[in-house]
C-alpha positions in Angstrom: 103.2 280.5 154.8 104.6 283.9 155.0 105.5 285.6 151.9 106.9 289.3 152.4 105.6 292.4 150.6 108.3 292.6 147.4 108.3 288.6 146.8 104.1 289.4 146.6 104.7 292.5 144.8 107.2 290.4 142.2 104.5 287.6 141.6 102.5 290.3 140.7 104.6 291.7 137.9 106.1 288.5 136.7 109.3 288.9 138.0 109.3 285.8 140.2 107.4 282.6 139.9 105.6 281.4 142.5 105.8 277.9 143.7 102.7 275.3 144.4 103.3 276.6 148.2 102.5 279.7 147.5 99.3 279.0 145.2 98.1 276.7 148.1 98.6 279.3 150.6 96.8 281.9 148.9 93.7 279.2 148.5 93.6 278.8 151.6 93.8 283.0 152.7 91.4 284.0 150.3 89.1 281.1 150.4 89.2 280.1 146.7 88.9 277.1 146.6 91.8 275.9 145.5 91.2 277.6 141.9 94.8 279.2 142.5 96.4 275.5 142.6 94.7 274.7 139.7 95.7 277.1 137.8 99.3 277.1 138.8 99.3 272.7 137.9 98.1 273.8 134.3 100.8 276.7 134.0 103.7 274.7 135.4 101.9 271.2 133.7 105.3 270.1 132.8 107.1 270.5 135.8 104.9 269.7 138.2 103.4 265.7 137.1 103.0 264.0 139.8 105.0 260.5 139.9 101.8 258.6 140.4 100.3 260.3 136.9 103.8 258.2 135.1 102.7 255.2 135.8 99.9 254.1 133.6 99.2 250.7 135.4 98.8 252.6 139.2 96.0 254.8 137.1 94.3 252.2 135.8 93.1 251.2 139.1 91.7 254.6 139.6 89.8 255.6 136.0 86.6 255.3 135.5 87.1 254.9 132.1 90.2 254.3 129.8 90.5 254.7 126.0 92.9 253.3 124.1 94.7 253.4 120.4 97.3 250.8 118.8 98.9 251.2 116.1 101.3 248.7 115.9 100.2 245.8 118.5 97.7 244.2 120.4 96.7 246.5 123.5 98.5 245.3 126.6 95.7 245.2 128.6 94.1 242.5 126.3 97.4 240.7 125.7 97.8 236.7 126.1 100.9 235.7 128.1 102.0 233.9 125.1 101.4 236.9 122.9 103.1 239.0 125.4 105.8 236.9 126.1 107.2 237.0 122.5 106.6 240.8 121.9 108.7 241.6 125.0 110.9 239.6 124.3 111.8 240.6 120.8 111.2 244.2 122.1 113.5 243.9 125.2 116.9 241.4 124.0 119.3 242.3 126.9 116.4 241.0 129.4 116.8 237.5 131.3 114.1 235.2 130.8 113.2 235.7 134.9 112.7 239.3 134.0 110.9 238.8 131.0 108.5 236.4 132.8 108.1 239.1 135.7 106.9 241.8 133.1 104.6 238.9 131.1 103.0 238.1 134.4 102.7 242.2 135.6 101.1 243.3 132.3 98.5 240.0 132.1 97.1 240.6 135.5 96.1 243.4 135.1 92.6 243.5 133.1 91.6 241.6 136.4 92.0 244.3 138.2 89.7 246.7 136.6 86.4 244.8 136.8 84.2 247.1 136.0 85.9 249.7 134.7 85.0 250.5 130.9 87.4 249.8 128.3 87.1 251.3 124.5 90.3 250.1 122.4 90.9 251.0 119.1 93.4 248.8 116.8 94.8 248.9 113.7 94.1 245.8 111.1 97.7 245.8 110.7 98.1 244.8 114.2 95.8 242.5 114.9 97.0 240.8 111.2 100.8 240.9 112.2 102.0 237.3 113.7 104.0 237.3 116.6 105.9 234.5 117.8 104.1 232.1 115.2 100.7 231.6 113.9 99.3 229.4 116.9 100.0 232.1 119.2 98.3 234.7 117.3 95.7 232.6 116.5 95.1 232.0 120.4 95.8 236.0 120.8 92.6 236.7 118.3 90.4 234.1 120.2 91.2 236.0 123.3 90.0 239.3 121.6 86.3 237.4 120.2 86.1 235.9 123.9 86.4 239.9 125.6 84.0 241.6 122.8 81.3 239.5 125.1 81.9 241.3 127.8 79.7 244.1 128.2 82.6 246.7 129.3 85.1 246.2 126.8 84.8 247.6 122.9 87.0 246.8 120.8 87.1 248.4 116.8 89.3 247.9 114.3 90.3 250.7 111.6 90.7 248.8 108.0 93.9 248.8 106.1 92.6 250.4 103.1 91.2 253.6 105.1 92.5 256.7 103.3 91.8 259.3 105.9 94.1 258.0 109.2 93.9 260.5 111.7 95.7 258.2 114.4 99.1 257.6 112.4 101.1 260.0 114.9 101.4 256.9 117.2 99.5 255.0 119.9 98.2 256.6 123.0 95.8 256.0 125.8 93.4 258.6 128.0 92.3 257.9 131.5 89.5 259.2 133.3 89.8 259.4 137.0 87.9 259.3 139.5 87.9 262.4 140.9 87.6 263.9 137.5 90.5 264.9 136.4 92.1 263.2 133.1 95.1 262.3 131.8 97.0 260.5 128.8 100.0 258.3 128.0 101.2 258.4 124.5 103.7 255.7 124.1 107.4 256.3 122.5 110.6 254.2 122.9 111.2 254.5 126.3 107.5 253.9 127.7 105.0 256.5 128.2 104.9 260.2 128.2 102.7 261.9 130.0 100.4 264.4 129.3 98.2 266.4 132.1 98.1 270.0 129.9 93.8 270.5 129.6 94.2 271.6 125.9 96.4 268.8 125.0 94.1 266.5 127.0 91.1 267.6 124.9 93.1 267.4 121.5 94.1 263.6 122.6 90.0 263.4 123.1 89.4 264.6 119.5 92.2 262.5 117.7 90.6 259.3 119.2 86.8 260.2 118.5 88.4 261.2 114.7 90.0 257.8 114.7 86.4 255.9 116.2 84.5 257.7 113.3 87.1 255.5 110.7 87.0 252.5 112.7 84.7 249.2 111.7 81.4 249.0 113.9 82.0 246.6 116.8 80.4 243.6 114.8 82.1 244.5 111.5 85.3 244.4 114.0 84.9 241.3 115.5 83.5 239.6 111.9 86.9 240.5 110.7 88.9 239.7 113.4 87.1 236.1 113.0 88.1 236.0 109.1 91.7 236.7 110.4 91.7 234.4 112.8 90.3 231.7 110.4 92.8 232.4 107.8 95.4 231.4 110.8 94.3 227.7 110.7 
């Protein structure tokens, strides 16, 4: 790429911004190893996502690891179709029943697809205690959850109701590592997920959920509770 003298000489003083071209191009002149690019993606973080980073589900196929708070429901990942049938469709009212069926079927295919990628999930009591669609389908939702603590890859803890120290009550959000290093995370709002790339924001993300781990139930403490719950469902 050729860049005259004063558009160099503006980059220089701040008077013009360079473009991702122009960080690549300079990489590749003086050998940096792409250090320029880098550091243009974490300046420009918000304009410069790329598509593939908004969509959660194409990621998952890539991390090498994924970490995960709810709030309010049952992750999606470890959702029955049942389970998920009735939250989308009290979440979604305007959808047909074909389209609701398409997004059931979507978002319970795809734990299969990350066989042996490790999972670490964080709930709330509250959401694995609220009843969705009706008792037998929770019910059926928490035996799901005992069935995937047995698998070696997926954790799942469970922060009690009566902790008084929540650092996760800012809402639900998910990190991904990927697999060539980089990572990202998805907190979730009404309209899906937003996306966040920004290092320092990355890292914060990183803190909030360890802060949240160090409040949670131990595994078995989890899973003895989510037992009791599911017990009380009978």
């Amino acid at each position: 790429m050729l860049v005259s003298t004063p558009t160099v000489s503006a980059f220089e003083r701040g008077t013009r911004t360079p473009k991702r071209d122009h960080a690549e191009a300079a990489d590749s002149a003086l050998s940096t190893g792409g250090t320029l690019t880098q550091l243009w993606i974490r300046l420009n973080d918000t304009r410069d996502i790329p598509d593939s980073w908004r969509d959660f589900a194409l990621l998952e196929r890539q991390a090498t690891e994924i970490r995960e708070y709810q709030m309010m429901v049952v992750p999606g990942l470890l959702q029955t179709a049942k389970y998920a049938r009735a939250l989308i469709r009290a979440e979604r009212s305007w959808d047909t029943d074909e389209r609701v069926d398409q997004l059931v079927k979507s978002r319970t295919a795809r734990l299969a697809e990350l066989p042996r990628t490790p999972l670490h999930f964080i709930v709330d009591e509250s959401a694995v205690r609220r009843v969705l669609g009706s008792h037998e389908i929770m019910r059926e939702q928490l035996e799901r959850l005992l069935t995937l603590t047995e698998d070696w890859r997926i954790r799942i803890a469970v922060v009690p109701s009566d902790t008084t120290s929540h650092p996760g009550l800012s809402g639900s959000f998910r990190i991904m590592n990927l697999h060539d290093g980089r990572i990202v995370g998805h907190a979730e709002h009404w309209g899906g997920q937003a996306v966040i790339s920004n290092p320092r924001h990355v890292n914060q993300l990183g803190t909030t959920f360890g802060n949240i781990q160090a409040e949670a139930l131990p595994l078995r403490a989890s899973a003895d509770l989510l037992a009791q719950i599911r017990k009380g469902l009978m």
